[in-house]
C-alpha positions as CSV (number, residue, x, y, z in Angstrom):
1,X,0.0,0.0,0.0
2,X,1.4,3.6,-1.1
3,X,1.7,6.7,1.6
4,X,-0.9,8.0,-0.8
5,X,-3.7,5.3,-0.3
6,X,-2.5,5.5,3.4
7,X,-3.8,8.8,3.7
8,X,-7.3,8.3,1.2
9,X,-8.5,5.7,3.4
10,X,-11.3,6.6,5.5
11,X,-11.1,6.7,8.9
12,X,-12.8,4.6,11.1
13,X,-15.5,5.6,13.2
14,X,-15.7,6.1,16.8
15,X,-17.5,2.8,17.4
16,X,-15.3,0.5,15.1
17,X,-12.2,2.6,17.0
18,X,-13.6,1.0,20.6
19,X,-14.1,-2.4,18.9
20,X,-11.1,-2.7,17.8
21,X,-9.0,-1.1,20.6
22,X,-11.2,-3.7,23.1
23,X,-10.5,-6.7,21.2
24,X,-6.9,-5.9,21.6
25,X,-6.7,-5.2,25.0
26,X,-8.5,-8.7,25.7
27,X,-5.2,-9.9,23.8
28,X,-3.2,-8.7,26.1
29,X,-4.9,-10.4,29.0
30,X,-4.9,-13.5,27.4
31,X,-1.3,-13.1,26.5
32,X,-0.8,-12.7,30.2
33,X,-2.4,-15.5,31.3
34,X,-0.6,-18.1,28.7
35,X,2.6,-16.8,30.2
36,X,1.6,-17.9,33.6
37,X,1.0,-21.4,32.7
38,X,-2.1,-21.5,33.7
39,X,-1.3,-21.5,37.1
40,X,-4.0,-20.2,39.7
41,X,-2.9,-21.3,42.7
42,X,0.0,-20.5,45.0
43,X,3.1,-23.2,45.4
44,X,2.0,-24.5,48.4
45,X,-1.9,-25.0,47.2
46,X,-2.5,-28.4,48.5
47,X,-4.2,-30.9,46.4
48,X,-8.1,-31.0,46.7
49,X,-8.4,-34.6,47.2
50,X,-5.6,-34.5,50.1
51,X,-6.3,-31.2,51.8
52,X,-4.8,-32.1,55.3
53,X,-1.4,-34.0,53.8
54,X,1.5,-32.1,55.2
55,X,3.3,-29.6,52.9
56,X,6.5,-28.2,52.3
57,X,7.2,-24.4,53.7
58,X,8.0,-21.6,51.0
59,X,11.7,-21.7,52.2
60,X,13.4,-23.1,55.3
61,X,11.9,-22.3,58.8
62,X,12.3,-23.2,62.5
63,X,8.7,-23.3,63.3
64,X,7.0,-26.4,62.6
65,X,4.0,-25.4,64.8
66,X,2.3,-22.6,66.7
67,X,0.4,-22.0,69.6
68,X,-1.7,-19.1,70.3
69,X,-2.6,-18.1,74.1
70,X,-5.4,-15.5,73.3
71,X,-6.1,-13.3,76.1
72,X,-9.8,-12.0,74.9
73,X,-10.5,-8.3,76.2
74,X,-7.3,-6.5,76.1
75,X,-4.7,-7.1,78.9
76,X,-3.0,-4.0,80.2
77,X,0.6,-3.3,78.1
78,X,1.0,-0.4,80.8
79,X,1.5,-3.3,83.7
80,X,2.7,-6.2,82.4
81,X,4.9,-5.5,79.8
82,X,5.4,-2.0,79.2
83,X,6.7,0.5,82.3
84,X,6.0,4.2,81.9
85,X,7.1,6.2,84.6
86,X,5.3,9.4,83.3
87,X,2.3,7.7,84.7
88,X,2.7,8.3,87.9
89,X,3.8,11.1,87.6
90,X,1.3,12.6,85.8
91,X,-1.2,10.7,87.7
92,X,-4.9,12.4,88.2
93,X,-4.2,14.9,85.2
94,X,-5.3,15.2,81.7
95,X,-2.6,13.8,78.9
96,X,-0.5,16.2,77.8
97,X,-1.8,18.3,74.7
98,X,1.4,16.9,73.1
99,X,0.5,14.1,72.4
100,X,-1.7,12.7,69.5
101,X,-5.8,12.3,70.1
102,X,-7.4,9.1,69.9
103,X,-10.7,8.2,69.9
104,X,-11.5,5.3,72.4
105,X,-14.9,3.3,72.4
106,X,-16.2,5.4,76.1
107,X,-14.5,9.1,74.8
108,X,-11.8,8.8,78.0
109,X,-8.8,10.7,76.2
110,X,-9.6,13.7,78.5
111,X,-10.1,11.7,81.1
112,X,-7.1,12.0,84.3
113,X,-4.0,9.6,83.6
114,X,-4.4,6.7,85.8
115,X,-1.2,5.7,87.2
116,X,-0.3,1.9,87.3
117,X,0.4,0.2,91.0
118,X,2.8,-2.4,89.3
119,X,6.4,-3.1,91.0
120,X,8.7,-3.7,88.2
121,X,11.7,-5.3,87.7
122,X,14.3,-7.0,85.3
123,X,14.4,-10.1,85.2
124,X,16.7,-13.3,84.0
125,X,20.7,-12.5,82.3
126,X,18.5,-9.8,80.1
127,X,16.9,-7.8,82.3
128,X,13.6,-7.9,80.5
129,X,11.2,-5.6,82.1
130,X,8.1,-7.9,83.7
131,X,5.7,-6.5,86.2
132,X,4.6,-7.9,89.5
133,X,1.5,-9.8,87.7
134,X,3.0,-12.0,85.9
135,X,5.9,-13.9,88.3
136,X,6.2,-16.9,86.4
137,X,6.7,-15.6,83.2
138,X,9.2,-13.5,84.5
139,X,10.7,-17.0,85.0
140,X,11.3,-17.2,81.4
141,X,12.1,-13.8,80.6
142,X,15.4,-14.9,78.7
143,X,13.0,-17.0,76.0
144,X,10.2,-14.6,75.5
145,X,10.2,-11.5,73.0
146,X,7.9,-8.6,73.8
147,X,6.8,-7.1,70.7
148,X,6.2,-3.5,72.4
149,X,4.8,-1.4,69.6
150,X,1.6,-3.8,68.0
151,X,-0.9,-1.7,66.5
152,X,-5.0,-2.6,65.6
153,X,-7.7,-1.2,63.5
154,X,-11.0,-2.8,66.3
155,X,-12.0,-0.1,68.6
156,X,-14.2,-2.7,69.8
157,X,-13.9,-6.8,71.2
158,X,-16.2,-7.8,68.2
159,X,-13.9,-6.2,65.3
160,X,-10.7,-6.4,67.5
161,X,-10.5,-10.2,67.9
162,X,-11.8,-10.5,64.3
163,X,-8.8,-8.5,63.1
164,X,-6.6,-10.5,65.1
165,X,-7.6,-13.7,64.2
166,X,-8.2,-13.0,60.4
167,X,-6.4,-9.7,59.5
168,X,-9.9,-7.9,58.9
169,X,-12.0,-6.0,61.3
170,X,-15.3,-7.4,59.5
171,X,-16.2,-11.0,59.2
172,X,-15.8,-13.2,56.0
173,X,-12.2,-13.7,56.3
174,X,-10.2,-17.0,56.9
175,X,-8.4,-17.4,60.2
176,X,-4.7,-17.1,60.7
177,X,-5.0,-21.2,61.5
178,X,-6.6,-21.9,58.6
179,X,-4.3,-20.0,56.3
180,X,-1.7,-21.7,57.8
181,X,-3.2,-25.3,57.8
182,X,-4.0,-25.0,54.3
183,X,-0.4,-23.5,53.6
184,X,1.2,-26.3,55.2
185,X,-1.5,-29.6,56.0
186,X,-0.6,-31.1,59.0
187,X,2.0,-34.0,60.1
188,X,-1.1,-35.9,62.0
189,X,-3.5,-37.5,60.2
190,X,-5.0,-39.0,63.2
191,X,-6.1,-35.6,64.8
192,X,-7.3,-32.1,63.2
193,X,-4.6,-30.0,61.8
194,X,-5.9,-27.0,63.8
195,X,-7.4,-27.5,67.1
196,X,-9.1,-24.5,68.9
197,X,-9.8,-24.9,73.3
198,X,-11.0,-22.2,75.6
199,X,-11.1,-22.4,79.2
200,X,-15.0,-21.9,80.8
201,X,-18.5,-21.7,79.7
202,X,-18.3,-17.8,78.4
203,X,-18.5,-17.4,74.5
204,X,-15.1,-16.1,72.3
205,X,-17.0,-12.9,71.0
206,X,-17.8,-13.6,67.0
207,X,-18.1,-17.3,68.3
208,X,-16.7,-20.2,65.5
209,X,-16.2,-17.1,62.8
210,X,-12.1,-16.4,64.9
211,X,-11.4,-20.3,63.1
212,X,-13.5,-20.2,60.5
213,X,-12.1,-20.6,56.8
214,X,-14.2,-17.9,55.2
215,X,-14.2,-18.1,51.3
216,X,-11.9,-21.1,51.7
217,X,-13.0,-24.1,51.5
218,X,-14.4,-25.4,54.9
219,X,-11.8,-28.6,55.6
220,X,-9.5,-26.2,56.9
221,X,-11.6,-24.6,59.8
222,X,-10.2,-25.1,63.4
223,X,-11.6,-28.2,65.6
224,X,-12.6,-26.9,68.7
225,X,-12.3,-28.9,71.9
226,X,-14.4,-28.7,75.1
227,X,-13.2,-28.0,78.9
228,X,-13.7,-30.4,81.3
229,X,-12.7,-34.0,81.8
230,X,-14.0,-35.0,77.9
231,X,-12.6,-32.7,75.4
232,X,-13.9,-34.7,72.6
233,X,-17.2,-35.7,72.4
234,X,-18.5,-38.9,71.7
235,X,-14.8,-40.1,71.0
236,X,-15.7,-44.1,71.8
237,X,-17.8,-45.9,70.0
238,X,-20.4,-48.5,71.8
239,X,-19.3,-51.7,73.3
240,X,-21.7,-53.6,71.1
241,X,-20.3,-51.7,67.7
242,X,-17.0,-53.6,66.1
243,X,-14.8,-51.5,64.2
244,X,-16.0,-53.0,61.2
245,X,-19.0,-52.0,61.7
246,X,-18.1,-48.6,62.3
247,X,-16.0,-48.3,58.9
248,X,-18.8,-50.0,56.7
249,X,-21.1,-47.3,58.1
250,X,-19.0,-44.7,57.6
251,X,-18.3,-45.9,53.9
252,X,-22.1,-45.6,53.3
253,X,-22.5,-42.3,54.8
254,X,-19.7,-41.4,52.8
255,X,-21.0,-42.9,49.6
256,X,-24.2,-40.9,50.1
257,X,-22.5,-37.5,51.0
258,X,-20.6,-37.8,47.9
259,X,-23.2,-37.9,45.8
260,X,-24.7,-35.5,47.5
261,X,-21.9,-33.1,47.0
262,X,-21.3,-34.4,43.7
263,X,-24.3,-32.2,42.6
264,X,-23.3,-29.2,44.7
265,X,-19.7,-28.5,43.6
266,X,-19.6,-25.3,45.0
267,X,-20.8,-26.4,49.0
268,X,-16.9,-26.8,50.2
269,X,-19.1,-27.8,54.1
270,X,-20.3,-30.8,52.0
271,X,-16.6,-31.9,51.5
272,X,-15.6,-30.3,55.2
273,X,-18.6,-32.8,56.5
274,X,-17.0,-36.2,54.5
275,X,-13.7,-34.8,55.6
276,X,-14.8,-34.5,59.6
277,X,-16.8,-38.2,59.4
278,X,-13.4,-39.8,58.1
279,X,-11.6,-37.8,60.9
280,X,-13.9,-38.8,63.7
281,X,-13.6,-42.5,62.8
282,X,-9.4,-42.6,62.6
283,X,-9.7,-40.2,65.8
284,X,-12.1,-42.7,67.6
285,X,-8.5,-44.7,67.8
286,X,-6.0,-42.4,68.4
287,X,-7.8,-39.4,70.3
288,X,-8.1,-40.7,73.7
289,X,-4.6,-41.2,74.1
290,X,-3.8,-37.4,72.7
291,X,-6.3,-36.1,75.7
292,X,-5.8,-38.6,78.6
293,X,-4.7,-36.3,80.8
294,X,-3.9,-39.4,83.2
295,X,-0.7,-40.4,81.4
296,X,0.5,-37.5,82.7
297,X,3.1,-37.5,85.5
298,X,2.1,-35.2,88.6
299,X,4.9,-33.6,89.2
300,X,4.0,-32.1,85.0
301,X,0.6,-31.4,85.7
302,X,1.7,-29.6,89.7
303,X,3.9,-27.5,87.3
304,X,1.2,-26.4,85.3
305,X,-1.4,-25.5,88.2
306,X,-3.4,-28.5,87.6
307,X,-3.5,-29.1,91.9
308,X,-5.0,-25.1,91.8
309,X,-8.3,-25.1,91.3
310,X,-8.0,-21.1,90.4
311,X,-5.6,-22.6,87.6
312,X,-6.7,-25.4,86.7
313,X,-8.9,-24.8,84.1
314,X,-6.4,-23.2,81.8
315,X,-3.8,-24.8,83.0
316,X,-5.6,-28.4,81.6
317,X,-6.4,-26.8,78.0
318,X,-2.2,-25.6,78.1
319,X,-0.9,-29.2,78.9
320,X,-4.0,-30.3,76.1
321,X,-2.1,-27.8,73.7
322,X,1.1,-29.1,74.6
323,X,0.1,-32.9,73.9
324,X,-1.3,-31.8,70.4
325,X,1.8,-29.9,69.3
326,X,3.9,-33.5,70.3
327,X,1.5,-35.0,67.8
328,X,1.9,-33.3,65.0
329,X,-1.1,-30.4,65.2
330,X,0.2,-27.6,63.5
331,X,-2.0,-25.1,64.9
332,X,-3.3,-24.6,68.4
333,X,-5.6,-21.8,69.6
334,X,-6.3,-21.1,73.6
335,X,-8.6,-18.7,74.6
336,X,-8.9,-17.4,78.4
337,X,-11.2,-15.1,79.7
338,X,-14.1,-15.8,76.8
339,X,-16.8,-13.1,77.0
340,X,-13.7,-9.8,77.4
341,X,-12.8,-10.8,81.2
342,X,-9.9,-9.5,79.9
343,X,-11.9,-6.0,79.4
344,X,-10.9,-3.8,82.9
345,X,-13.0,-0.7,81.8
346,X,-13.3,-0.4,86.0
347,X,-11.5,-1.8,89.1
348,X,-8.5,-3.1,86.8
349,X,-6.6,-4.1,90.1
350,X,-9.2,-6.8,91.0
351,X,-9.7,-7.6,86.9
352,X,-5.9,-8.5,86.0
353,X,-5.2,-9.4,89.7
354,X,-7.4,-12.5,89.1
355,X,-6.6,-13.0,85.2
356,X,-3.0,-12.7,85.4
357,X,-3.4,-15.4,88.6
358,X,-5.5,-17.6,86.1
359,X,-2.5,-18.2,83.4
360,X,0.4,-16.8,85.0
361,X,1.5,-20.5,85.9
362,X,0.3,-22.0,83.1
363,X,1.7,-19.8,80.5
364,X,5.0,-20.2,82.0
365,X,5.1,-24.2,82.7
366,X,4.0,-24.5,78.9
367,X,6.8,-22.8,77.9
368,X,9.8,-24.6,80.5
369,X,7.6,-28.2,79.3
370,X,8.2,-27.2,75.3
371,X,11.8,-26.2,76.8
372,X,12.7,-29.5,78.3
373,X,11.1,-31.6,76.1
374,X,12.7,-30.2,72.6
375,X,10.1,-28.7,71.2
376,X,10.3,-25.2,72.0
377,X,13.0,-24.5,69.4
378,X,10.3,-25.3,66.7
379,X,6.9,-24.2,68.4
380,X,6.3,-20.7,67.9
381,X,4.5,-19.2,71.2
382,X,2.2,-16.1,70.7
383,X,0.9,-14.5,73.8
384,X,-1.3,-11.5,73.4
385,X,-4.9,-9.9,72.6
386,X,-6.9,-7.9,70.4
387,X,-5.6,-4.1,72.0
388,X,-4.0,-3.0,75.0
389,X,-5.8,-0.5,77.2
390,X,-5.3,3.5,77.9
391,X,-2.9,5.4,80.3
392,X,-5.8,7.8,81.3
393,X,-8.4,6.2,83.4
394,X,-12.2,4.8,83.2
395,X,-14.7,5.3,86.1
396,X,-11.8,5.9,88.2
397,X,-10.4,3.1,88.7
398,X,-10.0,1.2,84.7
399,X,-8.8,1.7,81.6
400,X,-10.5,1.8,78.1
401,X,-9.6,0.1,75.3
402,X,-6.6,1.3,73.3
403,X,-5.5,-0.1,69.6
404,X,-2.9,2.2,68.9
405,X,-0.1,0.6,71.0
406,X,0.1,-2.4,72.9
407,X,2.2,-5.0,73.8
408,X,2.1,-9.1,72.5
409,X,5.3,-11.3,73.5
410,X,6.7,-14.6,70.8
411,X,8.6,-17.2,72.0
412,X,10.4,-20.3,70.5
413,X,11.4,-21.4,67.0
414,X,14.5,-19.8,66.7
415,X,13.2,-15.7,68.2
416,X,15.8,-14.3,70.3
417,X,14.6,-14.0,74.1
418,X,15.3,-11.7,76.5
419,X,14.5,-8.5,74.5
420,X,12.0,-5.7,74.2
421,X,11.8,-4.7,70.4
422,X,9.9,-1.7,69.4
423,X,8.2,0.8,71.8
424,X,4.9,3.1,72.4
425,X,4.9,6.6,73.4
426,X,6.4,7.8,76.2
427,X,2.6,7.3,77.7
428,X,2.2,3.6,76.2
429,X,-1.0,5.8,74.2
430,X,0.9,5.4,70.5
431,X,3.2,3.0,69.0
432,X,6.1,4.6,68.2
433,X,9.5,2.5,67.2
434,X,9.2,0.0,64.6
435,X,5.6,-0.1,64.6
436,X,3.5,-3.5,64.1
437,X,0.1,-3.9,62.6
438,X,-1.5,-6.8,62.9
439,X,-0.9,-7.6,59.4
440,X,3.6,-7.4,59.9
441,X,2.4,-9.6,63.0
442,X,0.5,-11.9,60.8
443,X,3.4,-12.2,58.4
444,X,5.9,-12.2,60.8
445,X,4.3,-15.6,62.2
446,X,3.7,-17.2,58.7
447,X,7.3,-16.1,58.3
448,X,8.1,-17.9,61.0
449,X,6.6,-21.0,59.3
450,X,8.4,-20.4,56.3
451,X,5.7,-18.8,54.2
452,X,6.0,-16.2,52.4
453,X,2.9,-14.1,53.2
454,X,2.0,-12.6,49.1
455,X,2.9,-16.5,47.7
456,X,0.3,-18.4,50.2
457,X,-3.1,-17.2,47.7
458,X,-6.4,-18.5,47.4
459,X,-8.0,-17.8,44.2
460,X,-11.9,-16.5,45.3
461,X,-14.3,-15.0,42.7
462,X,-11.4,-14.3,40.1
463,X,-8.7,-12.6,42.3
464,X,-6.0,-13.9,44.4
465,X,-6.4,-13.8,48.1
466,X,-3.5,-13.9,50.8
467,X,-3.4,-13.9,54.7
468,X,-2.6,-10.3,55.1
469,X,-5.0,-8.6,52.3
470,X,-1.7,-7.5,50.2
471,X,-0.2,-5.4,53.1
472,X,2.2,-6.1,55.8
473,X,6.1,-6.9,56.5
474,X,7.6,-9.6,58.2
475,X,9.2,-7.9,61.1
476,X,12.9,-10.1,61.4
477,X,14.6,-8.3,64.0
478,X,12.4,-11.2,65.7
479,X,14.9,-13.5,65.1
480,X,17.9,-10.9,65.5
481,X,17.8,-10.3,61.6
């Protein structure tokens, strides 16, 4: 064609200009998508028919496992962790103009500072600061890392434990466990990959939603275990039923759920419910052992509180944890103080006085029993809640809830003890130093695990999901990097 013809053709019209235009940028997309293989899901994506087989990690890690002791309501960073002389001293007046507003869920930020009645002091070859409360754990001050400068979105216990156990403040979100469980299956096939327990009758606020799998698929939900002398229940079988019997019903009811599901493809519960029949039946054999608290020797269970009856009830769902990790559950969950006992909007001497005298012991003897048994160096410990509370005071004699700095401590799989990293304010109102949202503490933990926290995706309605919603850091001064 000549430069003249070039320049006689007509030119298109507006309409044939979009056509064409559109149908090349759909070329480019599918260009795209050739070069990635097809690929959808991350490298660790576990195969659908084996969801619980255990997985290699994104790159070489010292946790195998975690366990998670969730304080629910917001323990006081101010007096266990976190020592801020200014509070006494400015004790009974406003906070300083200096220092950054915040709103807080009963408008206290003009209230007068409360000061905090804690004796401090340091504590193992560190010196890590630990306050009066918390004696046993100030036992093991040379393996625990205080993160001092965590940060949240929730201003209240409903979005603040949501957020902590699924990066979001609104529901719909998988769990931290689950991500992890379907990142890395579990080495048990005997027992659920992620176990949940709390201590008590009270309610975890948002209930089964903090180990739920949200748009995932529901196999990798946590299993949560009762208090009290049967954690599991009906774990035995009748006398009169043989175990053949029990397989060949199970096969049936299998049989039917499958086809069942079969013309449901996109009900993951109905493959969560074969999954959870095939469980019960291989845990009927091996479970009872895992929670037979009797095999234990006394001298273990009088190290954990177990001979206190104001301890004993966490102190049975720590050794519980304790026996799963040895088994190969990669993800424990232990809640004390369901219902925000935790929550010491007044009389916060009374509140933390008895919760801190609740797990204190326990806390600690799960940490010295990982110790001396091997498996601290690859269990990752996470102590913490959703917030912290607020250096000026509530009715007098409490604090209020306070997101914007607060204290959680890690411990085990390689972390370096003895050390405070990061810091709040000079009022313990703000993080200040290296600050943590939940999200860096989210990847820091799958880190931990050897996950890469953008590689772990789950493809949902067209788009990629991750743990930490495409934000975050993995914070690896943790480990002294």
């Amino acid at each position: 064609m000549t430069a003249k013809t070039i320049f006689d053709a007509p030119l298109p019209t507006r309409r044939e200009l979009l056509l064409r235009g559109g149908a090349g940028f759909g070329a480019l997309a599918l260009n795209w998508l050739l070069q990635q293989g097809g690929a959808t899901a991350s490298p660790s994506a576990p195969d659908a028919s084996r969801p619980a087989e255990s997985r290699a990690p994104h790159f070489p890690a010292k946790a195998k496992r975690v366990i998670f002791l969730f304080m629910e309501g917001g323990p006081s960073h101010l007096d266990t962790f976190d020592p801020k002389p200014l509070l006494n001293r400015l004790a009974g007046r406003p906070i300083p103009a200096s220092f950054k507003p915040v709103i807080t869920p009963m408008g206290e930020f003009h209230s007068p500072i409360l000061p905090s009645r804690r004796r401090w002091a340091q504590h193992g070859q560190s010196g890590l600061w630990v306050s009066d409360w918390l004696p046993h754990i100030a036992t093991c001050s040379d393996d625990i890392a205080v993160l001092r400068s965590c940060w949240a979105n929730g201003l209240n216990h409903s979005n603040g434990v949501c957020q902590m156990n699924t990066g979001s403040i609104l529901a719909g979100r998988p769990s931290l466990g689950s991500w992890v469980t379907y990142g890395l299956g579990t080495e048990n096939q005997n027992l659920p990959a992620f176990v949940v327990m709390q201590e008590g009758t009270g309610t975890v606020f948002n209930g089964p939603r903090n180990w739920g799998t949200g748009f995932m698929p529901a196999v990798y939900q946590g299993t949560r275990l009762t208090p009290g002398a049967t954690p599991i229940a009906n774990l035995h079988p009748p006398a009169s039923v043989s175990a053949a019997q029990q397989q060949g019903k199970i096969d049936l009811l299998n049989r039917f759920n499958r086809n069942h599901a079969q013309m449901r493809p996109l009900q993951s519960e109905l493959d969560a419910r074969i999954a959870s029949y095939e469980l019960a039946f291989r845990m009927q054999a091996h479970a009872p052992e895992a929670v037979d608290l009797t095999q234990e020797t006394e001298e273990t269970k009088k190290l954990y509180g177990m001979d206190d009856p104001v301890t004993e009830p966490f102190a049975r769902i720590c050794l519980l944890g304790r026996r799963m990790l040895e088994r190969g559950v990669r993800f424990v969950q232990l809640y004390h103080g369901a219902g925000s006992r935790w929550d010491a909007h007044s009389n916060i001497e009374r509140n933390h006085t008895q919760n801190c005298g609740q797990t204190d012991k326990p806390v600690a003897a799960l940490i010295k029993d990982l110790k001396r048994r091997g498996l601290l160096e690859d269990t990752l410990v996470i102590w913490g809640g959703e917030f912290g509370r607020t250096p000026m005071s509530e009715k007098g004699d409490g604090r209020d809830h306070n997101p914007y700095g607060f204290s959680m401590f890690l411990a085990g799989a390689g972390i370096q003890g003895g050390r405070a990293l990061g810091s709040t304010d000079e009022a313990g109102l703000h993080a200040a130093e290296d600050r943590l949202h939940v999200h860096d503490l989210h990847a820091t933990i799958l880190h931990l695990l050897g996950i890469h926290h953008l590689q772990l995706t789950y493809r949902h309605q067209g788009r990629p999901e991750n743990a930490t919603m495409n934000e975050g850091e993995a914070y690896r001064k943790i480990v002294g990097g």
